[in-house]
C-alpha positions in Angstrom: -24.9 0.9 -43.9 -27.9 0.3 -46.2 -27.6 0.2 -49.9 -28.7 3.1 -52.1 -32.4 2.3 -53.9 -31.8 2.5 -58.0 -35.2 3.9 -59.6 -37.2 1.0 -60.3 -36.2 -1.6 -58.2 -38.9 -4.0 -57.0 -39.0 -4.1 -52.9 -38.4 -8.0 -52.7 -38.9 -10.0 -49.2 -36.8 -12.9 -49.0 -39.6 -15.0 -47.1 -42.9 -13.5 -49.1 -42.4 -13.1 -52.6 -39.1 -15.5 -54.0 -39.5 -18.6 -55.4 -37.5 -21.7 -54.1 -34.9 -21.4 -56.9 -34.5 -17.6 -55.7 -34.1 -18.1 -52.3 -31.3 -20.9 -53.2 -29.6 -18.8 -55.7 -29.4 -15.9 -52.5 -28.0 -19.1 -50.2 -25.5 -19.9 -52.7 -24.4 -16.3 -52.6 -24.4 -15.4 -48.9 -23.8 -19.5 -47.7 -19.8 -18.6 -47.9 -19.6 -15.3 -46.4 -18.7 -16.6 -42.6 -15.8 -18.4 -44.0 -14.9 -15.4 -46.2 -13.2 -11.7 -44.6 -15.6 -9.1 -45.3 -14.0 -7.1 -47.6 -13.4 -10.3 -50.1 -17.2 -10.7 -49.7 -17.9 -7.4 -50.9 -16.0 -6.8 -53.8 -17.5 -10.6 -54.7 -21.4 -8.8 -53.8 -20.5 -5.5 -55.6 -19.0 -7.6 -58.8 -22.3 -9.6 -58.8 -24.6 -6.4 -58.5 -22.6 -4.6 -61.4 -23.6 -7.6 -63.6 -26.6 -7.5 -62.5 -26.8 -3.9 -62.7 -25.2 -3.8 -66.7 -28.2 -6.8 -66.9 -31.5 -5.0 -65.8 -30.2 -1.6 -68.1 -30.2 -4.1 -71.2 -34.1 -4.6 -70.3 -35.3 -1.5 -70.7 -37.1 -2.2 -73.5 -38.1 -5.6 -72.9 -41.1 -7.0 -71.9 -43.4 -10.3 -70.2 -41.5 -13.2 -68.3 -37.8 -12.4 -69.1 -37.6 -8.8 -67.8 -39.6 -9.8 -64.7 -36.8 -12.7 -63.8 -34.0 -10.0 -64.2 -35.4 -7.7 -62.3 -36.0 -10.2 -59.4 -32.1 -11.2 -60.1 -31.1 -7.8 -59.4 -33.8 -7.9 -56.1 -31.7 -11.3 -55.1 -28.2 -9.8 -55.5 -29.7 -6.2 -53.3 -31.0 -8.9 -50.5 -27.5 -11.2 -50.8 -25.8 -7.4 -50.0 -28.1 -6.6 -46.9 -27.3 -10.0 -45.6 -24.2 -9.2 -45.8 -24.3 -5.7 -44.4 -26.5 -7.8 -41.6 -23.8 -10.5 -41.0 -20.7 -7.6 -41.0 -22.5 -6.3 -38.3 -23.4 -9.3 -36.5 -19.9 -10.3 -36.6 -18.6 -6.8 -35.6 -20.7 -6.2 -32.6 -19.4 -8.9 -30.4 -15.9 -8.6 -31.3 -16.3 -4.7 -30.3 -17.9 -6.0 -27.2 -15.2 -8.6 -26.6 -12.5 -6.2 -27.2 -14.1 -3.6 -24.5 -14.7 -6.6 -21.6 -10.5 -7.8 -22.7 -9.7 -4.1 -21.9 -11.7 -4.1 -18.8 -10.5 -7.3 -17.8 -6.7 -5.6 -18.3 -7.8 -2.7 -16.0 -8.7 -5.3 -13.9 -5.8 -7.1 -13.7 -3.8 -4.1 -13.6 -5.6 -2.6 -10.9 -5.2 -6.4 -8.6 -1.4 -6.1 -9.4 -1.0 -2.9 -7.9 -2.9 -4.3 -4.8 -0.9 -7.4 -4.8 2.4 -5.1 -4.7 0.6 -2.9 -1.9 0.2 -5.9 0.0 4.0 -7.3 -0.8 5.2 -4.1 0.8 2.9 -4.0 3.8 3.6 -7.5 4.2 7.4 -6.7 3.9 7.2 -3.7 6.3 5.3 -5.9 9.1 7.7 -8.6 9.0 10.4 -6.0 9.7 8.4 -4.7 12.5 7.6 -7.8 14.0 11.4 -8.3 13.7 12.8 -5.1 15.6 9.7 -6.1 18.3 10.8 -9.5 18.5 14.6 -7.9 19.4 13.1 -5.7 21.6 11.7 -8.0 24.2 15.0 -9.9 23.9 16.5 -7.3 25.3 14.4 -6.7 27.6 14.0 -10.1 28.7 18.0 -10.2 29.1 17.8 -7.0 31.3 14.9 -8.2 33.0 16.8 -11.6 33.7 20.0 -10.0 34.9 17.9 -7.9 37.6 16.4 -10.7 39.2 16.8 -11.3 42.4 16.0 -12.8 45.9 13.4 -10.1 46.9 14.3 -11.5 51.2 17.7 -9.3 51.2 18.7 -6.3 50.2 21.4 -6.1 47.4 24.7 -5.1 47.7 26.3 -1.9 45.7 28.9 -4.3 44.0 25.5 -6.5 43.0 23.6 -3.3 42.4 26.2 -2.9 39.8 25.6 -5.6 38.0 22.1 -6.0 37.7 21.2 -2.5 36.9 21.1 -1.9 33.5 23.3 -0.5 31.2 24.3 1.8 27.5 25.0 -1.5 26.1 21.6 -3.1 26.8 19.7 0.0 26.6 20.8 1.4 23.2 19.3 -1.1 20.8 16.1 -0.7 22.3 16.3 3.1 22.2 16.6 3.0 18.7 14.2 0.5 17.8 11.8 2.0 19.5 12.6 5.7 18.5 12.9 7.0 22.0 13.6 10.8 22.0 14.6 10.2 25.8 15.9 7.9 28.2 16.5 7.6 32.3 19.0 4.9 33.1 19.6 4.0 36.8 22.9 2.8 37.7 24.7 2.2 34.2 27.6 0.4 34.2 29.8 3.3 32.0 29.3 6.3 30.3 29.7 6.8 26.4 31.8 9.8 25.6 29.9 11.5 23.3 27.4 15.0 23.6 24.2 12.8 24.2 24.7 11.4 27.4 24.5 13.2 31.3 25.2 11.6 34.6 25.3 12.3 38.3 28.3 13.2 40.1 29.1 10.3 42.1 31.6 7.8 40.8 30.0 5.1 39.6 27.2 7.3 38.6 23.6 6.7 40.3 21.9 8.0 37.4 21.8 8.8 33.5 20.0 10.7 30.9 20.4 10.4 27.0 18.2 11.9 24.1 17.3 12.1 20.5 17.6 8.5 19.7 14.4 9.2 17.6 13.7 11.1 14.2 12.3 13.7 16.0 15.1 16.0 16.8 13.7 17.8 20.7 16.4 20.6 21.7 18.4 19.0 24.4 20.8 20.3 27.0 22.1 19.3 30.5 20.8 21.7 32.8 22.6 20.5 36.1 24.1 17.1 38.0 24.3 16.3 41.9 25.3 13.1 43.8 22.5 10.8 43.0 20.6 12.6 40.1 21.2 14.2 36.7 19.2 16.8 34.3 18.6 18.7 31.4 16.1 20.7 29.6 14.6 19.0 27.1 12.2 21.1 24.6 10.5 23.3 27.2 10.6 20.4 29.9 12.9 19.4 33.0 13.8 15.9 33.1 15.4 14.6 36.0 17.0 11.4 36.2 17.5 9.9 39.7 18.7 6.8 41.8 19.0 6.3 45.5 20.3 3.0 46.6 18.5 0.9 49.6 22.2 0.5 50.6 22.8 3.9 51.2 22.8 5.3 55.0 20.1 7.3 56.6 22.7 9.8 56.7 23.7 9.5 52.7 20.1 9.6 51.6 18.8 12.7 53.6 21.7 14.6 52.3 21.6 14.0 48.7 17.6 14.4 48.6 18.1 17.4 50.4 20.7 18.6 47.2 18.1 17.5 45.2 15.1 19.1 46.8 17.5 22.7 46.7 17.7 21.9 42.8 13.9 21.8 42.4 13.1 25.1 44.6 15.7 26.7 42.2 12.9 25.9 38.8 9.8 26.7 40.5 6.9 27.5 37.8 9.0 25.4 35.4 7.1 22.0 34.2 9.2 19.5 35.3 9.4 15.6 35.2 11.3 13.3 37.3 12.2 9.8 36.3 14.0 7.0 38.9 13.6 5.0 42.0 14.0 7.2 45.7 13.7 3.3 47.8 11.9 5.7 50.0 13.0 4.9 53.8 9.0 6.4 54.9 8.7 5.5 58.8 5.5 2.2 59.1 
C-alpha cells in the first residue's frame, strides 16, 4: 500500500534531489528494518512522520533555508515509509511463495505415501499368491511323483490304487485354485458330504466334486454306472469316467456300452466328458 500525498509535499527522489546527509539520515531510519518485525517498524515510521508531520504545520508561515530543510525532513520520513512498504513486500512475497511450494511439496508427499501403501498391498497380495502357487505345484509334483511308473508293463488294480490320485491330494489344490469343478479318476475314498459323486463300482472308477470356487454353479448328480459318474452342472453335463487297462475285453465293452445308453438318453443336451477310456482300438 502506498501512503496518502498531504497537500504540499515536495515529490523527493532518493537518488536525484537529497543531499549526502539526507540520504544517511533515510539509511539510519530504514538500515534496521530487516532485523526489526514489521509492525515494530511501522509504529517507529508513523511516530517519526507525526513529528515530522506536527514539524512542517509549525512552518506555515516561515520562510528561506529553514522551511526548505523541514520540508525535505518530512520528504525523507515519506521515502523511509515506501522503503518500508517496499521491503514488507519484498519480505512477504517469498514467504507466500515458500509457503505455497511447502504445501505442494506436502501434496506431494502425501500423494507418494498413498502409492508407497498401494505398492505395500500389491506387494503383500503377490507374495500370497506366489505362496498358494508355490503349494500348488507341491502338490502336484507329489501326485505327479506317486503316478510314476515303468511305462513297459501295465499296472495292476491294487497299484492303480495307489498311484491314482486322491480327495486328500486334490482338495488343496481345488481351493487354491478356485475350481468350480473337478474329475478324479480312481480316488482312494469318498468324503461324505453333498459335494461329492462316484461311480457304482466298489472302489469307485471315477469322481466328480464342485463349487470349490466363489462362484456358486447349481450342481446336482444326474446319474452313476460302473465306471463313470455325472451331474448337471449349470446348464452343462459333466461326466466323469475311468476304464482301467486291466480290465477284460469283456468288462470294458460292457460298461462303455452302459455308458454309451446314458449319452443316447441326453441327446441335444451340451455335454462334457472328462477321464481316460485306455482305448483297446484294433492297430
Amino acid at each position: 500500500h502506498g501512503l496518502k500525498k498531504r497537500k504540499g509535499l515536495v515529490e523527493c527522489n532518493l537518488d536525484d534531489r537529497l543531499s549526502s546527509r539526507q540520504k544517511d539520515a533515510i539509511e539510519e531510519v530504514t538500515y534496521l528494518f530487516p532485523q526489526m518485525s514489521p509492525k515494530s517498524v511501522v509504529a517507529e515510521t508513523l511516530r517519526v512522520l507525526d513529528i515530522a508531520g506536527e514539524a512542517e504545520m509549525r512552518t506555515q508561515t516561515m520562510k528561506g533555508d529553514l522551511r526548505r530543510q523541514i520540508k525535505v525532513g518530512v520528504n525523507v520520513a515519506k521515502i523511509a515509509m515506501q522503503r518500508l512498504v517496499e521491503d514488507i513486500n519484498k519480505s512477504m512475497g517469498p514467504t507466500d511463495e515458500i509457503r505455497e511450494n511447502n504445501l505442494a511439496l506436502e501434496r506431494e508427499v502425501v500423494k507418494l505415501r498413498r502409492e508407497m501403501d498401494a505398492l505395500r498391498r500389491e506387494r503383500t497380495s503377490l507374495k500370497d499368491e506366489v505362496e498358494s502357487l508355490r503349494r500348488t505345484v507341491e502338490d502336484l509334483r507329489n501326485v505327479d511323483g506317486r503316478r510314476v511308473r515303468d511305462k513297459s508293463r501295465v499296472p495292476s488294480s491294487e497299484e492303480e490304487g495307489r498311484i491314482r490320485g486322491s480327495p486328500v491330494s486334490s482338495l488343496p489344490v481345488s481351493e487354491e485354485l478356485r475350481l468350480g469343478i473337478v474329475a478324479i479318476a480312481e480316488p482312494n475314498c469318498i468324503p461324505d458330504n453333498g459335494r461329492w459323486v462316484a461311480s457304482n463300482d466298489n472302489p469307485p472308477s471315477a469322481a466328480i466334486t464342485w463349487q470349490w470356487s466363489r462362484e456358486r454353479v447349481p450342481c446336482t448328480p444326474r446319474w452313476r454306472g460302473m465306471r463313470f459318474a455325472a451331474v448337471d452342472w449349470g446348464d452343462i453335463i459333466v461326466v466323469s469316467c475311468y476304464f482301467s487297462p486291466s480290465l477284460s475285453e469283456v468288462e470294458f465293452s460292457r460298461d462303455l456300452y452302459e455308458l454309451e445308453n446314458k449319452l443316447l438318453g441326453v441327446r441335444g443336451y451340451p455335454v462334457v466328458i472328462v477321464g481316460d477310456f485306455n482305448a483297446r482300438a484294433p492297430a
